[in-house]
Every structure is written in C-alpha cells, then in structure tokens.
N, C-alpha and C positions, 0 to 999 in steps of 0.2 A: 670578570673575564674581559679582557681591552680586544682589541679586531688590532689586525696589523693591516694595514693599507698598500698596497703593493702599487708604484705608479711606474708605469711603462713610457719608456722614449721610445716617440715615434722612428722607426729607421729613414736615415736621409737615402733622398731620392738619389741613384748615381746614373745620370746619361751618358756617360761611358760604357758601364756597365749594359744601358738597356740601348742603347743604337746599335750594336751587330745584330741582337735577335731584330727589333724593327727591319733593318735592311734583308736580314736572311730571308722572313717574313714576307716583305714585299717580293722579294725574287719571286718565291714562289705564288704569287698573287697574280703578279703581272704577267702581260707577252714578252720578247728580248727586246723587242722594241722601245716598248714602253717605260720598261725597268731601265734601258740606257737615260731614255729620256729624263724620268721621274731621279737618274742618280748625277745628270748636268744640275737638273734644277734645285735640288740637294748641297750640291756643289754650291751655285751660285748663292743660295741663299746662307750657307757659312759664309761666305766672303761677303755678303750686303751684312749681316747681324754684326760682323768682326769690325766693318767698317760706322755702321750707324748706332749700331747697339741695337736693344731689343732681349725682347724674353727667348734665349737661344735654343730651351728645350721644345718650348711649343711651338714656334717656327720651324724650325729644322724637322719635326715631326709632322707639322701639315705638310713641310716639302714633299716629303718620303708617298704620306696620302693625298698626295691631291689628285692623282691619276686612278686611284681603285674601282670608281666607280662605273670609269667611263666608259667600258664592256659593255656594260647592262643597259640596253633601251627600254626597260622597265618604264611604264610611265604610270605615275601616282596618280590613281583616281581616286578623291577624296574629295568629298565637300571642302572639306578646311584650304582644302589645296587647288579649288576650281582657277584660283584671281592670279596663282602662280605662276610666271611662265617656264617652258619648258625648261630654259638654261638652271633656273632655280630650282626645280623639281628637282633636276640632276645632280646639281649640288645636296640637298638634301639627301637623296640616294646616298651620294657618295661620304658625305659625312656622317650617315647612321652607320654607314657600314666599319667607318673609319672608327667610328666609338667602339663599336664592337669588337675591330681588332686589338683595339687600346686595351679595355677591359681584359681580352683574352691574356693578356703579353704582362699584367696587371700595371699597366701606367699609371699616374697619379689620379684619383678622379678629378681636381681643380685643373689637371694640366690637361687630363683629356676633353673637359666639358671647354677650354679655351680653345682646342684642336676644332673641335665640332662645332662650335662659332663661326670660327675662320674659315672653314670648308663648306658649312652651311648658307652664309650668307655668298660666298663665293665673291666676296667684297675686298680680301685679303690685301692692302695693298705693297705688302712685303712680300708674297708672295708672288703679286704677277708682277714685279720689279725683277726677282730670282728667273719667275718661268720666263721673260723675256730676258735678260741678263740688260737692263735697263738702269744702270749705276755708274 
C-alpha cells in the first residue's frame, strides 16, 4: 500500500485585501481625533516607504497602530519591567495590544512579530519620520 503525500501552498499574503479591515478596525478602536491623526500618519508613511523603500506591509501597519494604546494609563508593575521607563512601558502596552489585534484580523505571524518590534521598542525610525512628516 504506497501513502500519497498531499503538499499544500501556503496562500500569498494580500495587503490590499487586509488594509480596509485594519483601518475599519482601527476606526472603531480609536477617538475621531485620533483615528484623524493615526490616518495623516498612515498617509505619510506611504509616501516615506514609496520614496525610500522599505518593508511596506509592516510599516504602513505599525502606522495604523501606533496610537491604540495610548488611552490606557495602565501602568506595568512587574519585576522584569521595574528599569523600564514609563514611555517604554507604553509602548509595550501598546504593542501587545497591537499583536493582538493583528492576530484577531489573522495577519502574518513574521509580519505581526516585526509590527510588535517596531511599537515595542518605540525606536521606529520610519515611523516618527511619518508621525512628524519629517522627509
């Protein structure tokens, strides 16, 4: 009796397809304020990625999150997290949260764990080029 092996192609990721749910998403996340905000710096950061290049999914998707967390004065009390300071903590807040929505929306996990880097360390420097429109 021989097995027949059945191999599956992975389906390609389409960011077409997954940036309206992201933005639809974010609407309902945000304040109107912020949603304005977070869809200039969305903006800018297509025209920095168009002009420098760059990984355009994962950019353009930390644009959309880089504001989710910023509601929440939660502040992390945690041993591991004592040496952090607050700006960092926030970031962290805001990047778990931001993995989380990723996951929900099922984003790539390689592109959401680069998302949550980028929001995490809050080091982004493509990012705060977009958030100030600095190009």
């Amino acid at each position: 009796m021989s097995l027949r092996v059945q191999t599956f192609k992975q389906a390609s990721f389409d960011y077409e397809d997954f940036e309206p749910k992201l933005q639809q998403r974010i609407f309902k996340e945000l304040s109107k304020t912020d949603y304005l905000h977070t869809m200039q710096v969305v903006k800018n950061m297509k025209r920095y990625v168009s002009m420098q290049g760059g990984k355009y999914d994962v950019l353009v998707t930390a644009a959309y999150l880089h504001e989710l967390g910023k509601g929440d004065n939660t502040l992390i009390l945690s041993h591991e997290l004592n040496d952090i300071s607050p700006l960092l903590q926030k970031c962290a807040v805001n990047a778990k949260k931001a993995k989380e929505l990723l996951d929900s929306l099922e984003f790539p996990a390689d592109k959401s764990e680069a998302v949550f880097v980028y929001l995490c360390k809050g080091e982004c420097f493509e990012l705060k080029r977009a958030h100030h429109s600095q190009f």
